[in-house]
PDB file of N, H, CA, C and O in Angstrom:
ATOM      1  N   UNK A   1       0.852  -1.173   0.000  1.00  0.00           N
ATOM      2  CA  UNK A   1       0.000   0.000   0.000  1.00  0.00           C
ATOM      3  C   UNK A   1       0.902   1.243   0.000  1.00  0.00           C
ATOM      4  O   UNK A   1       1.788   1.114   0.845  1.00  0.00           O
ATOM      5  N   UNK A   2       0.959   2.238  -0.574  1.00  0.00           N
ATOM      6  H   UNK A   2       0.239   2.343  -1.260  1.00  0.00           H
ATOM      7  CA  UNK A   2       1.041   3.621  -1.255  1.00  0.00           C
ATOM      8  C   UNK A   2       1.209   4.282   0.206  1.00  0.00           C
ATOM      9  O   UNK A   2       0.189   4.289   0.896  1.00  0.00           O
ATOM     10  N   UNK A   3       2.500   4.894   0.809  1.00  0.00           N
ATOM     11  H   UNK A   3       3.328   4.888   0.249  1.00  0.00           H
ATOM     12  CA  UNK A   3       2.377   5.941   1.944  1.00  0.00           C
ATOM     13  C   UNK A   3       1.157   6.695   1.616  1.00  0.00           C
ATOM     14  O   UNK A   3       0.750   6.861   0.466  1.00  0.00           O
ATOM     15  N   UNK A   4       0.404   7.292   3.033  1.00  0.00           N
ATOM     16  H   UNK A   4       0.734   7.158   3.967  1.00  0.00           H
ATOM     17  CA  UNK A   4      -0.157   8.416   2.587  1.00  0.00           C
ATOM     18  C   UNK A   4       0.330   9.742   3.159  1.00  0.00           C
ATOM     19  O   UNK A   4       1.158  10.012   4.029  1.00  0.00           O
ATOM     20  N   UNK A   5      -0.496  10.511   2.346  1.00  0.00           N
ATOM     21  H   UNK A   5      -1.168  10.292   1.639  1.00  0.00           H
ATOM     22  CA  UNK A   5       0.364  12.069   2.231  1.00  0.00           C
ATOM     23  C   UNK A   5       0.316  12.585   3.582  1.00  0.00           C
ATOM     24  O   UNK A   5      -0.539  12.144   4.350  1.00  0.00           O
ATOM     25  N   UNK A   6       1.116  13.443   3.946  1.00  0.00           N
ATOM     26  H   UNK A   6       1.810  13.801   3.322  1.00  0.00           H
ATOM     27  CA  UNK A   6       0.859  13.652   5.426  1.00  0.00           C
ATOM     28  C   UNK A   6      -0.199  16.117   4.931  1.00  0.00           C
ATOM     29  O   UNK A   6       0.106  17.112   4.273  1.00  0.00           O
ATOM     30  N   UNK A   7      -0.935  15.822   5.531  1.00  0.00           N
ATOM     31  H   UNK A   7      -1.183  15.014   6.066  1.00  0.00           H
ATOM     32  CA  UNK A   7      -1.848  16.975   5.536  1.00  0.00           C
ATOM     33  C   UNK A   7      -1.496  18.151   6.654  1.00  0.00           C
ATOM     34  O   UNK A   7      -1.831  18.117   7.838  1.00  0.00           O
ATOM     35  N   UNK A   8      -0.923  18.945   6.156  1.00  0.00           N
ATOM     36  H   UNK A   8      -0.651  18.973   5.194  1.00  0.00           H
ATOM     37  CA  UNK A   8      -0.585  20.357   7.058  1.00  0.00           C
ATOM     38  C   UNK A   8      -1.181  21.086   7.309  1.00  0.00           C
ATOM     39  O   UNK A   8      -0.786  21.875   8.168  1.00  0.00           O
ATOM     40  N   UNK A   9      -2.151  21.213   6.863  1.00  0.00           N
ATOM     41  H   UNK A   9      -2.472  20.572   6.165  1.00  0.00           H
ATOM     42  CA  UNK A   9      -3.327  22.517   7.323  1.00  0.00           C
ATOM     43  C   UNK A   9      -4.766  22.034   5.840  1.00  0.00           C
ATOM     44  O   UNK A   9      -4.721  21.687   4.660  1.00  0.00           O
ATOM     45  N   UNK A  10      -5.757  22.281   6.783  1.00  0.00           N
ATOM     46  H   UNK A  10      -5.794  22.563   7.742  1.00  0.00           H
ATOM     47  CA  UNK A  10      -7.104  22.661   5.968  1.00  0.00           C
ATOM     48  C   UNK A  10      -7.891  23.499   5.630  1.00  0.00           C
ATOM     49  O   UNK A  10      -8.945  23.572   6.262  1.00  0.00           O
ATOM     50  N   UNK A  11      -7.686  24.250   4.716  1.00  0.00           N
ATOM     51  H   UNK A  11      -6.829  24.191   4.203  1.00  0.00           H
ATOM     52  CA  UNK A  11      -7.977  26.188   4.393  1.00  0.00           C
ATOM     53  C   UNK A  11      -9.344  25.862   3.955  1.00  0.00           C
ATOM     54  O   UNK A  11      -9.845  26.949   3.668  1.00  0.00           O
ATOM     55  N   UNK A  12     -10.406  24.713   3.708  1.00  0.00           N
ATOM     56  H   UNK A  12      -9.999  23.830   3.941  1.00  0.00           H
ATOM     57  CA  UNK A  12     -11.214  25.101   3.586  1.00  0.00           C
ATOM     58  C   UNK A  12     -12.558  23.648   3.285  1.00  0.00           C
ATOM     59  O   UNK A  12     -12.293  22.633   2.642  1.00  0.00           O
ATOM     60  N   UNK A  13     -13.364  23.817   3.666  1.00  0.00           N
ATOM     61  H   UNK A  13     -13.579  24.642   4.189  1.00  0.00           H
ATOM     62  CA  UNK A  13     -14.239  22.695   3.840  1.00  0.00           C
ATOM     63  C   UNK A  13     -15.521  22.852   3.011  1.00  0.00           C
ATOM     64  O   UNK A  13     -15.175  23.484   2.012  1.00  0.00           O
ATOM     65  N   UNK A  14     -16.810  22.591   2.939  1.00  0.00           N
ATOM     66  H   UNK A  14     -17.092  22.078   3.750  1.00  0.00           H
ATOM     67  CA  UNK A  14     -17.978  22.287   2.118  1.00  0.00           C
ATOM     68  C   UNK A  14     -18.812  21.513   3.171  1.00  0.00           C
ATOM     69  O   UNK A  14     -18.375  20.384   3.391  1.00  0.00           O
ATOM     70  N   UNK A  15     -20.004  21.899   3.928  1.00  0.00           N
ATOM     71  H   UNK A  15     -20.360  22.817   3.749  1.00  0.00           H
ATOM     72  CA  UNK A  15     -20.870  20.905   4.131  1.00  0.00           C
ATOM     73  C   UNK A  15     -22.347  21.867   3.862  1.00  0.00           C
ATOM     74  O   UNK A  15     -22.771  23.012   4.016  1.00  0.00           O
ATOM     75  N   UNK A  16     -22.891  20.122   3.207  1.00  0.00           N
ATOM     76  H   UNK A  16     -22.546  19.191   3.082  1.00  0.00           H
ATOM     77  CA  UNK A  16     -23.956  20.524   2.995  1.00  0.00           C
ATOM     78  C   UNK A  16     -25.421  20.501   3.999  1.00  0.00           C
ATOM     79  O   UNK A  16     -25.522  19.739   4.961  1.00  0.00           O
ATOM     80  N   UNK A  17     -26.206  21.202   3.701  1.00  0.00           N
ATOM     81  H   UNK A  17     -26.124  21.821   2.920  1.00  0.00           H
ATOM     82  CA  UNK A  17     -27.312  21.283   4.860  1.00  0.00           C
ATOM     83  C   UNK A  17     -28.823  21.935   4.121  1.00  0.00           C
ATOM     84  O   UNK A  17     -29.034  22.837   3.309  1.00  0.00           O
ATOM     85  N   UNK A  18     -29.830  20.826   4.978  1.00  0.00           N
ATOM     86  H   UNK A  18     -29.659  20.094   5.637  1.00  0.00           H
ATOM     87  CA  UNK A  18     -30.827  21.691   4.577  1.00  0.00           C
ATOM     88  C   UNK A  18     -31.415  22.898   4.956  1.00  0.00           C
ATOM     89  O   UNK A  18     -32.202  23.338   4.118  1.00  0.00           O
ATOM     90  N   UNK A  19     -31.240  23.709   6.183  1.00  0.00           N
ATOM     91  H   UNK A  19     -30.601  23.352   6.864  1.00  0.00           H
ATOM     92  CA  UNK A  19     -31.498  24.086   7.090  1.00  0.00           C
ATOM     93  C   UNK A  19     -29.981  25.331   7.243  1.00  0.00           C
ATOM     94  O   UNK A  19     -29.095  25.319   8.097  1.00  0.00           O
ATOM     95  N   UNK A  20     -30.142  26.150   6.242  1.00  0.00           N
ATOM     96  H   UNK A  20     -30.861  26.160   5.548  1.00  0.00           H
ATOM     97  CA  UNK A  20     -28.524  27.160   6.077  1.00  0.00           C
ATOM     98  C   UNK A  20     -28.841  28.582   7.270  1.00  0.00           C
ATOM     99  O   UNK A  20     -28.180  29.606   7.101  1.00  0.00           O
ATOM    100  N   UNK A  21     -29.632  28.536   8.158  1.00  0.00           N
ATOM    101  H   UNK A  21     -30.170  27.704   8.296  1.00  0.00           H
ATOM    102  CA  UNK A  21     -29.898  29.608   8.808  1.00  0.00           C
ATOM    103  C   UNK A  21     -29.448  28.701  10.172  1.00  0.00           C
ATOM    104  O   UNK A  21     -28.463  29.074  10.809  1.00  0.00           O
ATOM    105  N   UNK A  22     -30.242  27.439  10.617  1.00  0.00           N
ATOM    106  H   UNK A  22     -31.042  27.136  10.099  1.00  0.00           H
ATOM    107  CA  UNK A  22     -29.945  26.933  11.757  1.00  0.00           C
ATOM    108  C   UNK A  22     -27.930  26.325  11.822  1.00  0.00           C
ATOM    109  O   UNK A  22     -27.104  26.246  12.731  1.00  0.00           O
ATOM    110  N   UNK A  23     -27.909  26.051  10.433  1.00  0.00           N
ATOM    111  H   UNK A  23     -28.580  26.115   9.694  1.00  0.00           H
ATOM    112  CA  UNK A  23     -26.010  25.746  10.432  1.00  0.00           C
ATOM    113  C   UNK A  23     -25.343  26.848  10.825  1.00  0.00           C
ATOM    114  O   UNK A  23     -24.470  26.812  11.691  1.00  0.00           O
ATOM    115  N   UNK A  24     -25.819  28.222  10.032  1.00  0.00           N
ATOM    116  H   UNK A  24     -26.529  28.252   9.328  1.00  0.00           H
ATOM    117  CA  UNK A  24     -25.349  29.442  10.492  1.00  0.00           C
ATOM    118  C   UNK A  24     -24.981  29.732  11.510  1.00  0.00           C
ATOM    119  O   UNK A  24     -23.842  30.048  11.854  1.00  0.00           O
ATOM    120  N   UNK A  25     -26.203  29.630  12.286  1.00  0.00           N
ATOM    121  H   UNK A  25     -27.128  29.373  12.007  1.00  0.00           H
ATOM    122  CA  UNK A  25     -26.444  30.330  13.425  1.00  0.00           C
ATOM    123  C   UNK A  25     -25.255  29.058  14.436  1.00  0.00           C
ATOM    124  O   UNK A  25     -24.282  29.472  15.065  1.00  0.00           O
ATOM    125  N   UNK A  26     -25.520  28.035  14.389  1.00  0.00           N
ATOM    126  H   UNK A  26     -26.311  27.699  13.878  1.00  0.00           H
ATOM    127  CA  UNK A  26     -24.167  27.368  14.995  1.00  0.00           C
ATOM    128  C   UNK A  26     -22.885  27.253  14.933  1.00  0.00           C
ATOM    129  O   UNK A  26     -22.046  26.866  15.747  1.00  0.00           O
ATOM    130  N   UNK A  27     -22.810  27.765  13.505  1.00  0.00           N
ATOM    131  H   UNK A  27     -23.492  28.079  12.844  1.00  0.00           H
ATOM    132  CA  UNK A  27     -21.230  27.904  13.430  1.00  0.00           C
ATOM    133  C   UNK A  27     -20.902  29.435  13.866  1.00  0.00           C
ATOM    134  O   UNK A  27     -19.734  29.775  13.676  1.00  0.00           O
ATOM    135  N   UNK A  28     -21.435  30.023  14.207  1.00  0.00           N
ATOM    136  H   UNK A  28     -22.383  29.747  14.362  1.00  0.00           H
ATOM    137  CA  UNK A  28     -21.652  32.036  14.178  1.00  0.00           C
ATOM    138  C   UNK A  28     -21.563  31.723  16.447  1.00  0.00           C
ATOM    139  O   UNK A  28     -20.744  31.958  17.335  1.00  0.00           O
ATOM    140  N   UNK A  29     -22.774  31.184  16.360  1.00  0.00           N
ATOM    141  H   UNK A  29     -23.439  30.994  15.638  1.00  0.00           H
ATOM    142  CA  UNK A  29     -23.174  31.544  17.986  1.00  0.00           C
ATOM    143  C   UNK A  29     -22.425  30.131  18.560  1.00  0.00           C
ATOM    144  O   UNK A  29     -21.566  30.721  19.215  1.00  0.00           O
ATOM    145  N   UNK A  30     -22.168  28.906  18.759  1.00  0.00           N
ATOM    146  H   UNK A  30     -22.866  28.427  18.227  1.00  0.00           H
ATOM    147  CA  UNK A  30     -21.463  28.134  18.991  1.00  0.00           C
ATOM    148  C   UNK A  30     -19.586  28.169  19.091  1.00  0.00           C
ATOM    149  O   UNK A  30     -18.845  28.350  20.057  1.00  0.00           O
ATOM    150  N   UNK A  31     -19.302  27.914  17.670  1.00  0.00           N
ATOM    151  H   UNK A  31     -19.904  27.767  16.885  1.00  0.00           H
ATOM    152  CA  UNK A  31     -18.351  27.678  17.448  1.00  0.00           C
ATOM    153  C   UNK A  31     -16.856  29.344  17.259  1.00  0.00           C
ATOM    154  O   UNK A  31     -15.634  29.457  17.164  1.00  0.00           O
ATOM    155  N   UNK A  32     -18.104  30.253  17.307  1.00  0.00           N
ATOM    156  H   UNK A  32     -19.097  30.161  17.385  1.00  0.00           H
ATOM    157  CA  UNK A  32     -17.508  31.238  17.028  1.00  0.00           C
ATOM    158  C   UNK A  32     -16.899  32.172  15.330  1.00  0.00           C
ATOM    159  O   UNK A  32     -16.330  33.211  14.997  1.00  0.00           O
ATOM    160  N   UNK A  33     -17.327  31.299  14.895  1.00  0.00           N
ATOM    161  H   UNK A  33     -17.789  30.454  15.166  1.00  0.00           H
ATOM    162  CA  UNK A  33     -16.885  31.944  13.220  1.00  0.00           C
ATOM    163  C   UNK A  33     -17.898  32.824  12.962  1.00  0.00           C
ATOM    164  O   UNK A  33     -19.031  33.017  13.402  1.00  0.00           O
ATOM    165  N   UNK A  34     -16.931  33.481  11.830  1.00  0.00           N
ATOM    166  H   UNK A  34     -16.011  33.324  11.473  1.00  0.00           H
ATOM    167  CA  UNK A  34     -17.532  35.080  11.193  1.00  0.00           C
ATOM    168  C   UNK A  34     -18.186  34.626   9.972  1.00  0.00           C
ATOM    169  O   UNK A  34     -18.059  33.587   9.324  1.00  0.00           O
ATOM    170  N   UNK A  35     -19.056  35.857   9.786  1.00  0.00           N
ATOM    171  H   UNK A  35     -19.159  36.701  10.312  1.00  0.00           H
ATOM    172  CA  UNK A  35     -19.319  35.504   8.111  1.00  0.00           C
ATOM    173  C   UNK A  35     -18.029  36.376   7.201  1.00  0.00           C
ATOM    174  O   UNK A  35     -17.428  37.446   7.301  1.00  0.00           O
ATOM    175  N   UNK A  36     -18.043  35.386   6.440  1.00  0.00           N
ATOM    176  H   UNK A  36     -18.530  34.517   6.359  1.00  0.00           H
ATOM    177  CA  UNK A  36     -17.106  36.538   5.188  1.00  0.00           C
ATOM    178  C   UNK A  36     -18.188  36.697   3.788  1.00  0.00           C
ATOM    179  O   UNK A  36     -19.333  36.266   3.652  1.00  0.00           O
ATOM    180  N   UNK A  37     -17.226  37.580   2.731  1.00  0.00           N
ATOM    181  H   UNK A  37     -16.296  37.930   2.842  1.00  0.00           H
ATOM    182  CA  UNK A  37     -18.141  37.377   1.560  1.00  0.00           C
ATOM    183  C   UNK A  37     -17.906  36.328   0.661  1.00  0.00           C
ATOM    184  O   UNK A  37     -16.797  35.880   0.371  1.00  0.00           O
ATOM    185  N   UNK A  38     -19.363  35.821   0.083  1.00  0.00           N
ATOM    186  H   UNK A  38     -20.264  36.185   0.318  1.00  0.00           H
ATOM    187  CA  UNK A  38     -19.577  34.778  -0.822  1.00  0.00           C
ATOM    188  C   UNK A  38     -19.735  35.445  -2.026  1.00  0.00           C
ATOM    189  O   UNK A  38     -20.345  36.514  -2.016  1.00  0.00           O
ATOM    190  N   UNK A  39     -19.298  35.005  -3.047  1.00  0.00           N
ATOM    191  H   UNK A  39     -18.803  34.136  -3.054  1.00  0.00           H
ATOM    192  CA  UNK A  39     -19.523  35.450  -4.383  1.00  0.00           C
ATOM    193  C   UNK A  39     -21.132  34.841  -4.964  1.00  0.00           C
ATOM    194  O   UNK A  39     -21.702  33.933  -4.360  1.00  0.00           O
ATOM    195  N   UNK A  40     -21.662  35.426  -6.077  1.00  0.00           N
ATOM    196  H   UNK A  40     -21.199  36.164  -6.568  1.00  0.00           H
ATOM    197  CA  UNK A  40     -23.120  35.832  -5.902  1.00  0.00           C
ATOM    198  C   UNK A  40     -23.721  34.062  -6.420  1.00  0.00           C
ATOM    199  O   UNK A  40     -24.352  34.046  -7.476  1.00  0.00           O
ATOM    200  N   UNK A  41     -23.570  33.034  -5.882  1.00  0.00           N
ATOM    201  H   UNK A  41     -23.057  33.047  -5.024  1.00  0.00           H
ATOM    202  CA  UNK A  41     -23.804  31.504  -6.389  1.00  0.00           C
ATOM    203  C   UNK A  41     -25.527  31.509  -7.065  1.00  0.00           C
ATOM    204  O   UNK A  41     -26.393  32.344  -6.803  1.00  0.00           O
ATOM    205  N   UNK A  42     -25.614  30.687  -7.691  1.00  0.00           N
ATOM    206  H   UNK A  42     -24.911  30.009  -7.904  1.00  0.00           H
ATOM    207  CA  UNK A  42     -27.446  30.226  -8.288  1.00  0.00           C
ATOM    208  C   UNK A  42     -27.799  29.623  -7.217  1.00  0.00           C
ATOM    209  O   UNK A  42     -28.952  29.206  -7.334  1.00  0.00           O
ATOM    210  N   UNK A  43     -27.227  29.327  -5.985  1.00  0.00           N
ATOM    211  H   UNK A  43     -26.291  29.666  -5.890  1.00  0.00           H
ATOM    212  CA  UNK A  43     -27.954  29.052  -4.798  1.00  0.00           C
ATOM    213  C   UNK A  43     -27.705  29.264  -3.552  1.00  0.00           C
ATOM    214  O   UNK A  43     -26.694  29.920  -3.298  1.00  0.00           O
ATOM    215  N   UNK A  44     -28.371  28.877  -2.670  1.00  0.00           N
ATOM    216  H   UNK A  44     -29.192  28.344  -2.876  1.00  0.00           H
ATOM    217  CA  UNK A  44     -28.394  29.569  -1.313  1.00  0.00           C
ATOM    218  C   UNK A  44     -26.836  28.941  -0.660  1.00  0.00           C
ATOM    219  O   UNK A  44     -26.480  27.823  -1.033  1.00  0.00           O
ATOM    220  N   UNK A  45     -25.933  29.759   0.349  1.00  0.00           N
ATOM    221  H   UNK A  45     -26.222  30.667   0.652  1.00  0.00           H
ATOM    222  CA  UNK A  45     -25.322  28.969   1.156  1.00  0.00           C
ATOM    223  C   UNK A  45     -24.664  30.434   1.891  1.00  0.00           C
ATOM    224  O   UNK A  45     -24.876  31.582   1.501  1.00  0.00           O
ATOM    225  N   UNK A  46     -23.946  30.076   2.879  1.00  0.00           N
ATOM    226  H   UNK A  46     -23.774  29.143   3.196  1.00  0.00           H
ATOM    227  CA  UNK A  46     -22.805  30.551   3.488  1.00  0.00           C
ATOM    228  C   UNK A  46     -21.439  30.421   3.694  1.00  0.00           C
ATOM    229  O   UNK A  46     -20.995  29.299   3.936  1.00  0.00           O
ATOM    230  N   UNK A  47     -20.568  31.550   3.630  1.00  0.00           N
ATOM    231  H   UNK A  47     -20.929  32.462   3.434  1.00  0.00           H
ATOM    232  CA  UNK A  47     -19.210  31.419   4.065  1.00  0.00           C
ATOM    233  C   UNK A  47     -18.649  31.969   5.134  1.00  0.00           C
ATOM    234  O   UNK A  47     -18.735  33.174   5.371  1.00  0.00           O
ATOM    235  N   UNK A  48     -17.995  31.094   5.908  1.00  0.00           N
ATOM    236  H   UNK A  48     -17.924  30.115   5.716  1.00  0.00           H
ATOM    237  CA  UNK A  48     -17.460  31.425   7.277  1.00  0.00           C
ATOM    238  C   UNK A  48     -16.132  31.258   7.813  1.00  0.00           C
ATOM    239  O   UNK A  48     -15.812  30.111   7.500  1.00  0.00           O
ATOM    240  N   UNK A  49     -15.170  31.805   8.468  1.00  0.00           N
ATOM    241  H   UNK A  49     -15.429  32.737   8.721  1.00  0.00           H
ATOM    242  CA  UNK A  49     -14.346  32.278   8.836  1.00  0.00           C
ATOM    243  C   UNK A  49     -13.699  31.855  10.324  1.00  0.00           C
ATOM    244  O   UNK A  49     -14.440  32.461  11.098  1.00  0.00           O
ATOM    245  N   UNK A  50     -13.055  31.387  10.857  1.00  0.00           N
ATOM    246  H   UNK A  50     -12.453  30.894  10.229  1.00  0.00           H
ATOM    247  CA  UNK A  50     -12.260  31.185  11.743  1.00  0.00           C
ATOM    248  C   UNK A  50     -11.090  30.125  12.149  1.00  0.00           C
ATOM    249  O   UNK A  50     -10.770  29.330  11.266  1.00  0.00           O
ATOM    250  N   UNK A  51     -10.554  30.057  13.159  1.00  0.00           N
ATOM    251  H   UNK A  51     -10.814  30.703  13.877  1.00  0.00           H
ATOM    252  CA  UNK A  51      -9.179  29.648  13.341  1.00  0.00           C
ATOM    253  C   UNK A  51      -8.250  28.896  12.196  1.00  0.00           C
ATOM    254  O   UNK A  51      -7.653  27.819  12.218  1.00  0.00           O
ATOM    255  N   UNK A  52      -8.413  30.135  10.977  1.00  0.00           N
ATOM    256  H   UNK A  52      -8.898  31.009  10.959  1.00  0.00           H
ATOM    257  CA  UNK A  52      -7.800  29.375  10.002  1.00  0.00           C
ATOM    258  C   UNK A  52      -8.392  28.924   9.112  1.00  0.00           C
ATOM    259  O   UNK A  52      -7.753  28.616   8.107  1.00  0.00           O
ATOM    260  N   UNK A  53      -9.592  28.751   9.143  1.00  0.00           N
ATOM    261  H   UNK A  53     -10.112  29.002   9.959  1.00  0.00           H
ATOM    262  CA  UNK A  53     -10.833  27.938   8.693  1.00  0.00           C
ATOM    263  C   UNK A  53     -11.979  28.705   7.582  1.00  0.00           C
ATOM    264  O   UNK A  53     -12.523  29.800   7.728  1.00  0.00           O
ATOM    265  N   UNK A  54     -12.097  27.943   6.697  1.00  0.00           N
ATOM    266  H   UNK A  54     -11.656  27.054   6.578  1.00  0.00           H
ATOM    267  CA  UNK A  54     -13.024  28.615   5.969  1.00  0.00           C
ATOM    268  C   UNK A  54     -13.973  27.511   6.036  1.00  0.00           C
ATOM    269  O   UNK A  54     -13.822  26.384   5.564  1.00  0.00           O
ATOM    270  N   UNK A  55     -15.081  28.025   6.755  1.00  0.00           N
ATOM    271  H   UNK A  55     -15.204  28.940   7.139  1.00  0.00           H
ATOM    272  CA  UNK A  55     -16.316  26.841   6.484  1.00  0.00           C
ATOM    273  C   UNK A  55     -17.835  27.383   4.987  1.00  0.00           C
ATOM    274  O   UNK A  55     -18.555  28.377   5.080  1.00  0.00           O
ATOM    275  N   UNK A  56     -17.851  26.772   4.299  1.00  0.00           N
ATOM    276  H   UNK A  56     -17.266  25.965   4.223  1.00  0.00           H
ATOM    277  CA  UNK A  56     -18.761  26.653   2.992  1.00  0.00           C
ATOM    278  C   UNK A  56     -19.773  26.055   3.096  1.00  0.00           C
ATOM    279  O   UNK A  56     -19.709  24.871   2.765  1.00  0.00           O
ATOM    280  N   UNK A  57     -21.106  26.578   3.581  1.00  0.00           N
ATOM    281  H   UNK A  57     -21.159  27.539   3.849  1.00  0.00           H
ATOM    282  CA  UNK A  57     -22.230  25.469   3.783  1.00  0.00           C
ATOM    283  C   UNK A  57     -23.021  25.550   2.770  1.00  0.00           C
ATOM    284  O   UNK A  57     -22.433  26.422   2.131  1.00  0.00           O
ATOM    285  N   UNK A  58     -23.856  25.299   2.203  1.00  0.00           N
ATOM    286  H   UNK A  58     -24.333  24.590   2.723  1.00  0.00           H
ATOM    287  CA  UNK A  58     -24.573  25.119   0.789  1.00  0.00           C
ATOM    288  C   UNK A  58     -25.808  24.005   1.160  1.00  0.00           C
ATOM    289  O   UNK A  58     -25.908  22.811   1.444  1.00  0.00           O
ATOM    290  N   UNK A  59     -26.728  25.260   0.957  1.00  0.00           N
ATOM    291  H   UNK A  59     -26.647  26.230   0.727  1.00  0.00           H
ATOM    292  CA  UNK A  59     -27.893  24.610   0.806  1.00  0.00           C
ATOM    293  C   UNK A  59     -28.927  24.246   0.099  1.00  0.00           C
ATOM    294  O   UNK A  59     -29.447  24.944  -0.772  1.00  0.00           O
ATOM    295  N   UNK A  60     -29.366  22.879   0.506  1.00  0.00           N
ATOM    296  H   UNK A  60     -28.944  22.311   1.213  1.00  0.00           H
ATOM    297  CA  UNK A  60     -30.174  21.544  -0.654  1.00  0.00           C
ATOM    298  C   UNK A  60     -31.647  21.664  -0.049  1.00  0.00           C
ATOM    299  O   UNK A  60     -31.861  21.448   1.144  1.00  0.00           O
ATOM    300  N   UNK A  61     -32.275  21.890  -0.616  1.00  0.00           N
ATOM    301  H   UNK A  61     -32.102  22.065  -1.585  1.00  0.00           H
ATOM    302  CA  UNK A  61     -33.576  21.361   0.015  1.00  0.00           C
ATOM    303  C   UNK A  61     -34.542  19.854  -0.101  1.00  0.00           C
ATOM    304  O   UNK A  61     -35.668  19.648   0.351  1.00  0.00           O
ATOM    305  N   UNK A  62     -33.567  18.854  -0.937  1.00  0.00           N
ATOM    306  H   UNK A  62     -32.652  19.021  -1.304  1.00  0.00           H
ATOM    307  CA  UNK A  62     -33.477  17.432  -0.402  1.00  0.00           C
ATOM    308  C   UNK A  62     -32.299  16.883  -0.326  1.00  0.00           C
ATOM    309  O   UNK A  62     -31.235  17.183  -0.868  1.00  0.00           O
ATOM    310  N   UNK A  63     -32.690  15.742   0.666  1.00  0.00           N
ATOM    311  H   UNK A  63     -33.554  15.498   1.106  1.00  0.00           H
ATOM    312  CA  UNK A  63     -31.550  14.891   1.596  1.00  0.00           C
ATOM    313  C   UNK A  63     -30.743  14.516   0.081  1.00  0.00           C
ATOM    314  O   UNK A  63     -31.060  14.510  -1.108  1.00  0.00           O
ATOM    315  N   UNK A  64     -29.261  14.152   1.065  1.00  0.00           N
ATOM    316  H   UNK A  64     -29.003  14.157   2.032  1.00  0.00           H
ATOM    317  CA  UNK A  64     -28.701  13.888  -0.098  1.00  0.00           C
ATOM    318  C   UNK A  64     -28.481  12.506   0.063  1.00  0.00           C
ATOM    319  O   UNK A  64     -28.668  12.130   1.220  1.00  0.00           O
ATOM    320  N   UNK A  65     -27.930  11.089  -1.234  1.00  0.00           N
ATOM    321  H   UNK A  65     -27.778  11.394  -2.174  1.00  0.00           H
ATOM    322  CA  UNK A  65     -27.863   9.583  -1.075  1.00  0.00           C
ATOM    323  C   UNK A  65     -26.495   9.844  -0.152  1.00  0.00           C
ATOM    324  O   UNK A  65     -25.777  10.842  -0.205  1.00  0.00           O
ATOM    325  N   UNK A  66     -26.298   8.456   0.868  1.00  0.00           N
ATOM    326  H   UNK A  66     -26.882   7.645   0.911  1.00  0.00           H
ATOM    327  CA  UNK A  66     -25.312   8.656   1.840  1.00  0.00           C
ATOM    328  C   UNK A  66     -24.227   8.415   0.882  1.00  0.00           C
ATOM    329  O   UNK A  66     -24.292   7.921  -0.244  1.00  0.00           O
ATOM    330  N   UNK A  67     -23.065   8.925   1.637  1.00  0.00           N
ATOM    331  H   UNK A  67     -23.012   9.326   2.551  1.00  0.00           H
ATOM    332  CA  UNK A  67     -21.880   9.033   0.809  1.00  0.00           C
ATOM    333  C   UNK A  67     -21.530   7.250   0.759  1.00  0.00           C
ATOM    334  O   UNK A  67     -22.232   6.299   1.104  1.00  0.00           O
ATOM    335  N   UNK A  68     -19.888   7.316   0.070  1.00  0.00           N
ATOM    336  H   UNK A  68     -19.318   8.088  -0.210  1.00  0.00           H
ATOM    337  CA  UNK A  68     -19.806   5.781  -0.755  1.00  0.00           C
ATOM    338  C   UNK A  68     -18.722   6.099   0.245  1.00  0.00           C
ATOM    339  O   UNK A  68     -17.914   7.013   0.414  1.00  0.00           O
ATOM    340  N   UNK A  69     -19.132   4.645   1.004  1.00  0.00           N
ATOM    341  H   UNK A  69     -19.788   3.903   0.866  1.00  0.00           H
ATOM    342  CA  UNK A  69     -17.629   4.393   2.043  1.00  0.00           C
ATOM    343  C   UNK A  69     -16.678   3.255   1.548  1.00  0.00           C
ATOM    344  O   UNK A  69     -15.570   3.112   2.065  1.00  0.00           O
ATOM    345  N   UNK A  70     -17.150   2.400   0.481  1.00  0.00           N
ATOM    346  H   UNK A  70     -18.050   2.516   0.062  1.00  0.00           H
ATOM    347  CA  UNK A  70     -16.178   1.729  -0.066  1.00  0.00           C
ATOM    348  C   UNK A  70     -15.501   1.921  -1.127  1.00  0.00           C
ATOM    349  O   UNK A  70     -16.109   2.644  -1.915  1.00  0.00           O
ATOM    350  N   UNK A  71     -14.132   1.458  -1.619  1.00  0.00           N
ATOM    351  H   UNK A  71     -13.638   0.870  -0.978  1.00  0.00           H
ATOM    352  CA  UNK A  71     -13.462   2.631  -2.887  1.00  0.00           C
ATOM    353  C   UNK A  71     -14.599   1.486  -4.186  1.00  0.00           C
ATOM    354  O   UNK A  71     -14.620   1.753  -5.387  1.00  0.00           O
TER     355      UNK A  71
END
């Protein structure tokens, strides 16, 4: 098996949600991150800001199929 890469920092993430006001509001009043600016997308989401961190939430208004845990 192939070393794997070793990862130094994570500038930036994507989760998705149906519910982009209640994610907000937890990553804002919880966790402490800012909003920054989003460029003008064809759909709803947020971008957020802290320790380094850019969090990207994007919102679906249906569930999405669970992700593929086998390769």
């Amino acid at each position: 098996m192939p070393e794997a890469l070793s990862v130094e920092f994570i500038h930036h993430v994507s989760r998705v949600t149906r519910d982009l006001e209640r994610s907000r509001e937890f990553y804002i009043d919880v966790l402490g991150f800012q909003p920054i600016q989003r460029p003008n997308f064809s759909f709803p989401g947020a971008w957020l800001f802290n320790y380094g961190l850019q969090i990207h939430l994007i919102q679906t208004p249906e569930p999405l199929d669970p992700p593929i845990t086998e390769p």
